[in-house]
N, C-alpha and C positions, 0 to 999 in steps of 0.2 A: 969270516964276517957273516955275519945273520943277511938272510934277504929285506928283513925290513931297514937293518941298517943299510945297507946297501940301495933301496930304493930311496932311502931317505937324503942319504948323498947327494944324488942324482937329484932331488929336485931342491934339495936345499940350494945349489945353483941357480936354481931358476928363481928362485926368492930372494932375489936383489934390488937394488936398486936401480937397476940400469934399465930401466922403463924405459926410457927413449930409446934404448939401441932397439928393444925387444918390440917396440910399436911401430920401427921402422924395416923391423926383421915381419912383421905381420904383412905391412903394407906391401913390402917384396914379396911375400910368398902369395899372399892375395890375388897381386898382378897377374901372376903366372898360373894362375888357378882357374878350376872348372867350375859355371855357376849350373843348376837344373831347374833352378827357381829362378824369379824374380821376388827379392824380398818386399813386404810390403809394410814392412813395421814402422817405417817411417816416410811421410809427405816426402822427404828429400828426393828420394828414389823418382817420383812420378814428372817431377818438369825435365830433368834433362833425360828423358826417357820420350815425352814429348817432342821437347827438342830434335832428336834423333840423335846426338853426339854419343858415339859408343866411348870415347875418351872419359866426359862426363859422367856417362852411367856407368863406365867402369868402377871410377872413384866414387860415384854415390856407393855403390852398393860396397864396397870396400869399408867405406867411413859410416855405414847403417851397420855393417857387423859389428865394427871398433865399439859403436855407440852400445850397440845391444848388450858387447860385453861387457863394457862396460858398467853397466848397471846388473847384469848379473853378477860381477863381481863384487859390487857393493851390498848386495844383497847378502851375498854370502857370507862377507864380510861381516855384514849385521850379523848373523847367524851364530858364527865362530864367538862374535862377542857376548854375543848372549848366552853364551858354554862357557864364556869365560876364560876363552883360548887367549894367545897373547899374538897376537898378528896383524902386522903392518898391511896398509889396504894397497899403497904403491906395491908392494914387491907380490903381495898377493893379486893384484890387477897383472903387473908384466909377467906372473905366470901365466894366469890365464890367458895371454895374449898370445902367447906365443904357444902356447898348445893348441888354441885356436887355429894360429897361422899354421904349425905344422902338418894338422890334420885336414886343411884346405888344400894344402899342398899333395898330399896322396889321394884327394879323390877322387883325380881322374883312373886312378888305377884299382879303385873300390868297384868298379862297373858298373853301368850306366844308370839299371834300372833302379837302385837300391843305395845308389851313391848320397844323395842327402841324411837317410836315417841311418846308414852305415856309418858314416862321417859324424855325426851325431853323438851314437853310442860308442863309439870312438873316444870322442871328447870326455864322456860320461865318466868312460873307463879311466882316463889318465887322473882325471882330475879328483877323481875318486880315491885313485890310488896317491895321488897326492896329500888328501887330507890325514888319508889313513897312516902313513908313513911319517909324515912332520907333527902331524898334532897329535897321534899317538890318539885317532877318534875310533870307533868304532864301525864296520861295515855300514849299519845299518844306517849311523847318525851322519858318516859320511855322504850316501847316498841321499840322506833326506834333506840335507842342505845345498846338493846338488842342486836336486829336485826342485827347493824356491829358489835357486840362486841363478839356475840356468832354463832347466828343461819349462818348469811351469814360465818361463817369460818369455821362452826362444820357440816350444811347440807349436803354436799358434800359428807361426813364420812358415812352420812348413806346409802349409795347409792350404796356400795360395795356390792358384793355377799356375801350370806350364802356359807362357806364354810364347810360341813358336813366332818368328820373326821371319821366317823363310819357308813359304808354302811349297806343298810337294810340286814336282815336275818330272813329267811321264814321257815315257817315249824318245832319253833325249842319249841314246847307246850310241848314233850313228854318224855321230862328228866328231873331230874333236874339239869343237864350239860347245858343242852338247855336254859335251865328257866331262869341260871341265866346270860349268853350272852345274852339271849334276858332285862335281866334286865336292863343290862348294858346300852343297845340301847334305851330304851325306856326312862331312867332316864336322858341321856346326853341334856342339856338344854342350849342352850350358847355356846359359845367358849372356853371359863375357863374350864365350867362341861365341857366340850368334854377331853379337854387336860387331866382331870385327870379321864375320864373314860377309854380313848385311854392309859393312864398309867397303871391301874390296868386289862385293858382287858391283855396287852402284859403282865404281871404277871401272871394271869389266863391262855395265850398261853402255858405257861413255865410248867404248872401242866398238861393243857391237851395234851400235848407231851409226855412228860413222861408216863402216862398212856397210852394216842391211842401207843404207842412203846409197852405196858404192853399187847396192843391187848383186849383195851375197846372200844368197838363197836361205842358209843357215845362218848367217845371221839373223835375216828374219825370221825366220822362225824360232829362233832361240827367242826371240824381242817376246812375240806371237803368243808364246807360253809364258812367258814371267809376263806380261799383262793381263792373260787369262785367268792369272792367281793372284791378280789384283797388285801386282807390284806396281808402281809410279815410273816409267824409264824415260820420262821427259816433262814432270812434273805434274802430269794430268791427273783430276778428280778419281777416285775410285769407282764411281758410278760410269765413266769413259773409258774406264780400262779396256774393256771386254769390244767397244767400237774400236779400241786400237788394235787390239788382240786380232778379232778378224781382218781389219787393213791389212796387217803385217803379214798374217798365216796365207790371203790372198794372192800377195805377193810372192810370196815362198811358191806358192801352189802352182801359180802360172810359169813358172822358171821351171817346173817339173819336178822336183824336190818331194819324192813318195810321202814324208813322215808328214809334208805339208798337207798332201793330197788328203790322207787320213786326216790330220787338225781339221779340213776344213770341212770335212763331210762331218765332222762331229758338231761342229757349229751348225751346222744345216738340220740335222737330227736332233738337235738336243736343244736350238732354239736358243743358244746362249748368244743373248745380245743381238738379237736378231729372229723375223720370224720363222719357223720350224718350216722346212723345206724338204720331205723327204726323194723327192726325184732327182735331186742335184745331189742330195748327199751320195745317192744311190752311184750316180754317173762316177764321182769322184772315187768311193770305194774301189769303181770296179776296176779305172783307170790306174789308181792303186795297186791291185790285187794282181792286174794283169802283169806288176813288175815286181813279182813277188814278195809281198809285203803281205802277212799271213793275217795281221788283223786285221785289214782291209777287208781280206778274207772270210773271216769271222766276223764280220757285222754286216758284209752287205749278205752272208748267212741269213742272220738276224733280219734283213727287209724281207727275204722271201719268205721267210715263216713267220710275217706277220702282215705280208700283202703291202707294204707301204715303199712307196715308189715305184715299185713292182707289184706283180701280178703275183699273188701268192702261189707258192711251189715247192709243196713240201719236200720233193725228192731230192730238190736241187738247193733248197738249208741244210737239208743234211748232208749231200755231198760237200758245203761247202764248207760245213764246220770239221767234216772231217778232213779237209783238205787243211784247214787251219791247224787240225789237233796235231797233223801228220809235221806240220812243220814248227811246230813249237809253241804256239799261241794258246794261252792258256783265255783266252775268250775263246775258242771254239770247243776249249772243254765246258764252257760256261753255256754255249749253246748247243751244245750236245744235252749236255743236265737237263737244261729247260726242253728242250723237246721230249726227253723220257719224261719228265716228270708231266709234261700238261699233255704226254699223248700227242702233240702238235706236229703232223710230219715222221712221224714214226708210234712205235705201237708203245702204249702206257706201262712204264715200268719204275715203278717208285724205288725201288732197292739202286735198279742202274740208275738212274739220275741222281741219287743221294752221294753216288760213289763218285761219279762223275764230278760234282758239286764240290765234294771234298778235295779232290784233284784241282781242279781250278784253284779254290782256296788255299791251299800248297802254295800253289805255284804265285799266288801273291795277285788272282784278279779281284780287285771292291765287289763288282757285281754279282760276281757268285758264292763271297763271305756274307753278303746282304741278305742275298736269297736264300741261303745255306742254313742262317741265324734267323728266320722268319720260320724254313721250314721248319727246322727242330725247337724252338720254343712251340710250332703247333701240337710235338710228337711227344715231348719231355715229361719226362715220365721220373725221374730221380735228379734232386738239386745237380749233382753232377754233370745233366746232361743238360740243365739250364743253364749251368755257369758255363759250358762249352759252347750254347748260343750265344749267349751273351757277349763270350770274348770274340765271337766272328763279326757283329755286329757292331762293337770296340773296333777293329781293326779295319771295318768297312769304313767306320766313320772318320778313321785317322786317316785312312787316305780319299778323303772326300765324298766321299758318296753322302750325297743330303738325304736320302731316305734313312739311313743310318743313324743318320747324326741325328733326326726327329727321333727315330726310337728309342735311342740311345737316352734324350733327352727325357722322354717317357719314363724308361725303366727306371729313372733315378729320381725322377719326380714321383712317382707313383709308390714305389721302394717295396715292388713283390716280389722282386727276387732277392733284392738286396737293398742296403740300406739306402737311402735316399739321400743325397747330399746334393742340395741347394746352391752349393758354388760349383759346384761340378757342372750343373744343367745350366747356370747362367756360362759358364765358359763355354758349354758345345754351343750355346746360343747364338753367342758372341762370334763367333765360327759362321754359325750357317747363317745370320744375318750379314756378315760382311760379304757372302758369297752372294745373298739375295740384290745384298748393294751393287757388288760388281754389275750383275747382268744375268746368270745363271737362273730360266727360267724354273726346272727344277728346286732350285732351291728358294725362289721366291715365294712357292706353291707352298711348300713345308715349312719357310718361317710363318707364312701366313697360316698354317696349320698350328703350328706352337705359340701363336698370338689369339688363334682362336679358342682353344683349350686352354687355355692356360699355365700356360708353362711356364713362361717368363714373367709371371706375377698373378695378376686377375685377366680372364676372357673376356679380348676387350672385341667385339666384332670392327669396329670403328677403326680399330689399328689393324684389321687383319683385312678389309677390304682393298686399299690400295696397293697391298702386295697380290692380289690375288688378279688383279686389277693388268696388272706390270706381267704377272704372268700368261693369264691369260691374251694380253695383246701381243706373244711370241705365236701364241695357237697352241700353247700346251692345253692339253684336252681334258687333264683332272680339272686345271685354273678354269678352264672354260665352264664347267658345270655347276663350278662351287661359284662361279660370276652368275649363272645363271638362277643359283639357287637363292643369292643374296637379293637379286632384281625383284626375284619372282614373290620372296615373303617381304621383302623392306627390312635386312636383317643388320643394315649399315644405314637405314635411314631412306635410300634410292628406294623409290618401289617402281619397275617398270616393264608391265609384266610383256610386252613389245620386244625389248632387247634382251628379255629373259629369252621370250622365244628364239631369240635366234643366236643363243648360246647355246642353248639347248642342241639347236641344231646343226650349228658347228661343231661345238663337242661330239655329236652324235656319231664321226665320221670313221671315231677311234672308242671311244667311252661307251659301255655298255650299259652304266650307270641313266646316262641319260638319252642311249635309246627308249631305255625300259619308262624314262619318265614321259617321252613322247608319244609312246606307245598308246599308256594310261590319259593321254592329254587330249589327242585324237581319238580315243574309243569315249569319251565320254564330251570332248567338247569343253574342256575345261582351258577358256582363253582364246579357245581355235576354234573354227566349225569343223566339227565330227568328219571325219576323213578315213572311212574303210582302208582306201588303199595306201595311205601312208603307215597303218596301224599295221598292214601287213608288211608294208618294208620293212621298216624297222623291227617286225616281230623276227622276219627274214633274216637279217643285218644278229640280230641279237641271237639265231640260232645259230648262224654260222660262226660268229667270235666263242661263242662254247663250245664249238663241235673242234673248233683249234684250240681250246684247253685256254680260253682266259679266264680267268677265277672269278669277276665280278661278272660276266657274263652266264657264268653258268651259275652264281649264285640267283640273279635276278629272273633268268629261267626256270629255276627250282620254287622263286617265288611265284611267278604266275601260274606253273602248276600245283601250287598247294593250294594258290588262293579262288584257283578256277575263274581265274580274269583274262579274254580273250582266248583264252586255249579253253578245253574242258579239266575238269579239276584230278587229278592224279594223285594221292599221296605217296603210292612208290614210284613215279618218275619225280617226283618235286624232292625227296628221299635222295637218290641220286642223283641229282647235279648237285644238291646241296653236298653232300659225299665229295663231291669230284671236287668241290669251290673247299671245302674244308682242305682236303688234301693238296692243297694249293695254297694252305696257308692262309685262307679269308676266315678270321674271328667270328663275324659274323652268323657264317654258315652254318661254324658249330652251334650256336644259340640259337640257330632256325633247328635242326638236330636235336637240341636237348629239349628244345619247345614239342618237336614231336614225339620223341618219347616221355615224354610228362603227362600230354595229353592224349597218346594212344594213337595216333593220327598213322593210321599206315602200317604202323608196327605196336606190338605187343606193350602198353606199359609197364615201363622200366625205368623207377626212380634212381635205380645208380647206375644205367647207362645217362640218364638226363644231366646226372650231376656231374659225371664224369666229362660229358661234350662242357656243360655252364663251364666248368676248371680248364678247358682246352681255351674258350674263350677269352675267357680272363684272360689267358697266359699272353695271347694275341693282343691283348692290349683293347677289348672289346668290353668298354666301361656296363653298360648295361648289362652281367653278364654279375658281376659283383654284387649285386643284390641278392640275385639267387643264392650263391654262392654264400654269403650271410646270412638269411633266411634257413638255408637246408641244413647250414652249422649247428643254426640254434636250436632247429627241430629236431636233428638227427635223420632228415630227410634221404633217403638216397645216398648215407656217409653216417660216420658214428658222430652224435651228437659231439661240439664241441665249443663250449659259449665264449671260451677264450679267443679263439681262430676267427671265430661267428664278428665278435666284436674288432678282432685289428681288422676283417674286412671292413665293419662297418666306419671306422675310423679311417681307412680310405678315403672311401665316399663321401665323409662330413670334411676331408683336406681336401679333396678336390672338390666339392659344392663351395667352399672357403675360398677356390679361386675363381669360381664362377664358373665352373665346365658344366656344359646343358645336359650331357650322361650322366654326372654325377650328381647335379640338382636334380633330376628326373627319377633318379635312386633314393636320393634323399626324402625326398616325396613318398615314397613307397614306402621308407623305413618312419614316417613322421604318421601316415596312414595305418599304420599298423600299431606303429610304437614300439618298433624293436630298438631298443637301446638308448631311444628319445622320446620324449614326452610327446606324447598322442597330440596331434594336431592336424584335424582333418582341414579346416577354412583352407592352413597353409598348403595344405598337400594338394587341395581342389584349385589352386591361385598358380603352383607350379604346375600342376597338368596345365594347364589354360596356356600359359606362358611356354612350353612346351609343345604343345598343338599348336599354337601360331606359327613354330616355326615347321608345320608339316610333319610332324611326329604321331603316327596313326597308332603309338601303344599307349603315346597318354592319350589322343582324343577317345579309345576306348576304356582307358581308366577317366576320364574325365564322364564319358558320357551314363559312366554307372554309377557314380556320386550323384549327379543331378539326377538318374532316374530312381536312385533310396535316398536323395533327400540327407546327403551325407556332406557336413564343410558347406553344402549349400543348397540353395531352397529346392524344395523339389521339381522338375518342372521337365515332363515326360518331351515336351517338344522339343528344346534344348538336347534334350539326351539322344533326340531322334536326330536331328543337326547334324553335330558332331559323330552321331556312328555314318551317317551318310553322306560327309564330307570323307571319313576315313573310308567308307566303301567307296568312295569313287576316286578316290586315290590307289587304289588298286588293294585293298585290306579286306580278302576271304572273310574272316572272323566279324571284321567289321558288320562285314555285306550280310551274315546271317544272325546276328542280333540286330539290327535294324531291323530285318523283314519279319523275326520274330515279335521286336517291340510297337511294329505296326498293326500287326493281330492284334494286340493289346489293348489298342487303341480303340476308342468308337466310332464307326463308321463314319458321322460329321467329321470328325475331328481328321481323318487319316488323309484326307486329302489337304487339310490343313498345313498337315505334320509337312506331308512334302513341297508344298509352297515354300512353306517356313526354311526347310532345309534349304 
């Protein structure tokens, strides 16, 4: 007997009419099956999914496939009639029914990561060999009636996010209260299994209530941790979670329960739900640590090589991350890494700390896949070795780390290393906004980061103030500067330049960013009266945070010595820290770097070192860095001309100016000033510097001040131009500060004292 007879056998069975048995043979196999989607092709799916009833959303999603195939079978069915084949739509519907249902049925055995489009092609295959075999069609014609009859209607479905229902939970090895949540987590496979792990978790809630009330250590803290990931375990808001979270971990703590001890120094440090406390966290580590608990270990490590809580002591982070590594803590390999790599308490070794890093990453720590994926997008040098940051930075993000999850959001938004997909970055969104809800001051800072750039649609600052707002009243130190920074311009509407200042100055304690602003604040008097000896604190305060290897401290160092503001001016020390801030992974520093080799500043100019630091930038995610970058393509500046590459940069820049981000509008300006790839329009490009400078941006106020002084987009008018170079000199802008005093020459004698009233 021929194999086609033989296949034809076998399915001619299945082209009956006994639809009913075969749609209740689907329905059973359904039940017992693994989802890794939530489908979203039909409304039905979304209210009992609301609801919460995993029952419900079992059967929707059961009765959204039925439906789907159903219309792809009719479809097909049109197809075959239009060949002019002879076939019944019932008995060709209960085939496809039930090839459906069987292939549902082995997915969980398809494996994990690849089970939907395995399952898929799967389908593809049967039913392909189905037509080919009964209707005597053709490969090709087979497959192309597939194609409208399933794939083009069903595609689309897969495209939807994973929606996880059960956030991670760490640290939970040492019970077997712990064991068996963490069972829970690990077993949940699909959207089904979720639905009915999320059922028996909130029955499990209900028992470790009753005990943590009985005053079981672990239970509380079990409680402590499903709150902290925003789970509901006695009906409370999202936004209380995280006040429950610490009650309970509290509780745990004072009973003596180590893994509590640790929970609760991490609330202390990390400001979740409360504000940031590093002296108690300290106390609790060490109370930890002393009973052998190795990452207690390894972070009160982490206070001494950063002075916080304690007295910083280099010698004594390092013993104690090595005491960590010694016992298995894959955060003391994390802060091992970090002291090689920033030189902080041990001597500067970029190769060891990378090895290190990778170590830790192994072993499955977020904070050193974070740092790991930051370093090597600064170093990557072949797609290969960007796709390998990326995936660290993937994996940081999956298991919580919100700095992650913003860049993560980035890279897909942006889409320079890879394609950009738009549902992808509203899902990580979706993610770090519910974390910012909970309480998690961290991630309040970086939704309010991705509401401010634009990531989740148009930069709206309006929506990005009250998260920044919520963060900064924990005492996280970035929220505090960027509070300070909104006071200080009116960049939400508030303009108060009072409680700027003393954001500033809170921030100041940890933030080098806005030492360095206080710095420039006090040497010039700008809000404050002129204060030598705070300018020396703080210059003090900001030498010291870079002589311990912090990257923005030693970039804003490298900036006062290029610009010769309070220090004298230097271009090979300003060279090196910029150096050392680069190799730390600050974007920035590279485009301070390629600014100095473009312009000769220090070092020999070198167009394709400049261009090569602009491309390091970029990679960092350092928007202003893209223009160049565009610019040098289309010239062949420093790189072989290349108008095609020149143009998808610039097509960047016009989808991020399209959502409103002030680096990319600020870019776009320059490309509208020029007329690279857009139609020349200087008024616009003079209207975005303007709009740019207001928000304290010293590269437009010097692009702005040399249009008004050629009379270029706008009238000419040499006072104006004097203005704005001497509002950006006294912001602390080197370059500023020597074309002002040049354009003062310029000037006539009447006039120059004018010029500086006016400014």
């Amino acid at each position: 007997m021929k194999l086609r007879e033989q296949v034809t056998a076998v399915f001619q069975l299945l082209f009956r009419f006994y639809w009913i048995i075969a749609f209740g043979l689907f329905l059973a196999l359904e039940w017992f099956s693994a989802y890794d989607h939530i489908r979203v092709f039909s409304f039905i799916l979304k209210i009992p999914f609301i609801a919460g009833d995993p029952h419900l959303l079992r059967l929707s999603v059961i009765l959204s496939d039925f439906l789907t195939g159903t219309a792809a079978a009719y479809l097909s069915f049109l197809a075959l009639r239009l060949l002019r084949k002879k076939v019944v739509l019932a008995s060709f519907w209960a085939a496809l029914i039930v090839i459906m249902g069987v292939v549902s049925f082995v997915r969980p055995f398809l494996g994990k990561e690849n089970a939907v489009w395995a399952a898929e092609l799967l389908r593809m295959f049967l039913m392909i060999i189905a037509l080919w075999s009964v209707y005597q069609l053709e490969w090709g014609i087979a497959f192309s009636i597939w194609a409208l009859g399933y794939m083009v209607l069903m595609a689309p479905l897969y495209f939807a996010e994973e929606v996880p229902l059960l956030g991670k939970t760490e640290a939970m090895e040492h019970s077997s209260v712990l064991a068996e949540i963490k069972s829970l987590n690990s077993s949940v496979q699909g959207t089904a299994e979720r639905l009915a792990a999320r059922h028996r978790l909130q029955e499990y809630i209900k028992t470790l209530l009753v005990e943590a009330e009985k005053g079981d250590a672990q239970a509380q803290y079990a409680l402590a941790l499903l709150c902290a990931e925003g789970t509901s375990v006695n009906g409370e808001p999202p936004e209380q979670a995280l006040e429950h979270a610490f009650q309970w971990m509290a509780k745990a703590s004072s009973q003596g329960l180590v893994d509590a001890q640790v929970g609760l120094g991490n609330f202390y440090l990390q400001g979740d739900g409360i504000p940031i406390n590093p002296s108690q966290a300290a106390q609790l580590y060490r109370a930890a640590a002393e009973k052998g608990n190795m990452d207690a270990e390894a972070r009160l490590g982490w206070l001494y090589a950063h002075g916080l809580g304690v007295d910083w002591n280099g010698e004594e982070a390092l013993r104690r991350y090595s005491n960590a590594v010694h016992g298995g803590s894959a955060l003391g390999l994390w802060g091992l890494a970090d002291m090689y790599i920033t030189g902080n308490g041990a001597p500067r070794d970029h190769e060891l700390g990378m090895s290190y890093f990778v170590k830790a990453a192994e072993e499955g720590c977020a904070p050193a896949m974070a740092q790991l994926g930051v370093l090597m997008l600064a170093g990557a040098g072949k797609p290969s070795e960007t796709a390998q940051a990326i995936a660290y930075l993937h994996q940081a993000a999956r298991a919580g780390e919100a700095e992650a999850q913003y860049l993560y959001m980035t890279i897909l938004t942006e889409g320079v290393a890879i394609t950009a997909q738009p549902n992808s970055v509203r899902w990580w969104g979706n993610h770090l906004s519910t974390a910012a809800l909970i309480g998690h001051a961290d991630s309040q800072w970086y939704w309010a980061r991705a509401l401010e750039d634009g990531l989740m649609g148009h930069a709206d600052p309006h929506q990005a103030w009250p998260w920044f707002v919520q963060s900064a009243s924990k005492g996280f130190p970035d929220a505090l500067r960027s509070q300070g920074d909104y006071l200080a311009y009116g960049l939400a509407g508030e303009h108060d330049p009072d409680k700027a200042l003393m954001a500033y100055q809170t921030a100041a304690q940890f933030n080098a960013q806005a030492m360095r602003d206080l710095i420039i604040r006090y040497r010039n008097g700008t809000g404050v009266h002129p204060d030598p000896a705070k300018v020396e604190y703080y210059l003090n305060q900001l030498r010291l945070y870079a002589s311990r290897g912090d990257a923005q401290a030693e970039y804003y160092l490298g900036e006062l010595c290029r610009n010769g503001i309070v220090i004298p001016q230097s271009y090979p020390q300003a060279l090196t820290w910029y150096r050392r801030s680069a190799e730390n992974g600050l974007g920035q520093a590279y485009y301070r770097i390629a600014e100095m080799y473009e312009n000769g500043e220090g070092v020999k100019k070198d167009e394709q070192a400049a261009f090569q630091h602009y491309r390091r930038a970029a990679s960092l995610f350092y928007f202003p860095a893209y223009y160049n970058i565009a610019a040098r393509k289309a010239d062949g500046i420093g790189t072989e001309k290349n108008v095609q590459e020149s143009g998808e940069w610039v097509l960047r820049i016009q989808r991020g100016a399209q959502r409103g981000n002030p680096a990319h509008l600020l870019s776009l300006a320059r490309l509208r000033e020029r007329g690279l790839f857009v139609a020349r329009d200087e008024a616009l490009s003079a209207a975005a510097y303007q709009k740019a400078a207001l928000r304290n941006d010293v590269d437009a106020e010097r692009a702005l001040a040399k249009m008004y002084r050629e009379g270029r987009g706008v009238r000419k008018n040499l006072m104006t131009a004097y203005g704005w170079l001497d509002d950006a000199a006294h912001r602390g802008d080197g370059r500023a500060k020597r074309l002002r005093d040049a354009l003062r020459k310029e000037l006539p004698v009447r006039e120059r004292d004018r010029a500086k009233s006016h400014s």
